[in-house]
C-alpha positions as CSV (number, residue, x, y, z in Angstrom):
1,X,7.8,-0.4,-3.1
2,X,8.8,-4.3,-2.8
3,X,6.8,-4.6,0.2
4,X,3.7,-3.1,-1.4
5,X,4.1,-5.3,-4.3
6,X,4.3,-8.5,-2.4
7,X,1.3,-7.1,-0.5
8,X,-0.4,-7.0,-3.9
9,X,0.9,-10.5,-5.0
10,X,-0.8,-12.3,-2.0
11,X,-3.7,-10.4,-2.1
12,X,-4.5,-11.5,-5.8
13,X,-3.6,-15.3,-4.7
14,X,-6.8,-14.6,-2.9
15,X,-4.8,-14.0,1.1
16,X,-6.7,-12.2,3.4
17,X,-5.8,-9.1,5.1
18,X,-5.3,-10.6,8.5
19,X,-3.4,-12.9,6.3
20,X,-0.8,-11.3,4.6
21,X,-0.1,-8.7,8.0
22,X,0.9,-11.6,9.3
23,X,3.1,-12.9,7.2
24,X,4.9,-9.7,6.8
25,X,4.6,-8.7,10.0
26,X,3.6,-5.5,9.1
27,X,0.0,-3.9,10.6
28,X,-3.4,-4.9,9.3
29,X,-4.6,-1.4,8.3
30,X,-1.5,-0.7,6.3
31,X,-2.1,-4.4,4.5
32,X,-5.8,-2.4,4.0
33,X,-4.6,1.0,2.2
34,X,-2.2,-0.4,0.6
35,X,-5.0,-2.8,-1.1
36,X,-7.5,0.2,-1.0
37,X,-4.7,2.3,-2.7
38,X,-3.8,0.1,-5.6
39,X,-7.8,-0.7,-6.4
40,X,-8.8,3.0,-6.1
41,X,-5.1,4.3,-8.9
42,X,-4.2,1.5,-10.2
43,X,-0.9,1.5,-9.0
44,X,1.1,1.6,-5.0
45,X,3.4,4.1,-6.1
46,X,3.3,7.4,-4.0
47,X,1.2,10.4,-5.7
48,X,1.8,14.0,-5.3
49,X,0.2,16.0,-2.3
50,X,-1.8,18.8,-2.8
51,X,-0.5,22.2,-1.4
52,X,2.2,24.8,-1.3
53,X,5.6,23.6,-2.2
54,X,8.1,24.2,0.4
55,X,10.0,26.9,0.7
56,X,13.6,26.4,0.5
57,X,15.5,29.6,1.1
């Protein structure tokens, strides 16, 4: 969650994509969803899947 916040941070300081992967070292088309994610919700917190729930027993 930090990461995707400081993501979010830079990218409103007006960073660039390329930008920001590299200054966290982390790959360009993550930077991307995570900025596509947060645009699209709102928020970079992980939503629930659709689908059957696991079964445990």
């Amino acid at each position: 969650e930090f990461q995707r916040g400081t993501v979010i941070g830079r990218h409103l300081c007006n960073k660039s994509s390329r930008e920001i992967s590299s200054l966290l070292n982390i790959p360009q088309s993550t930077v991307s969803c995570i900025i596509r994610m947060w645009k699209r919700l709102g928020t970079t917190a992980t939503q629930p899947r659709s689908g059957r729930p696991c079964k445990l027993t």
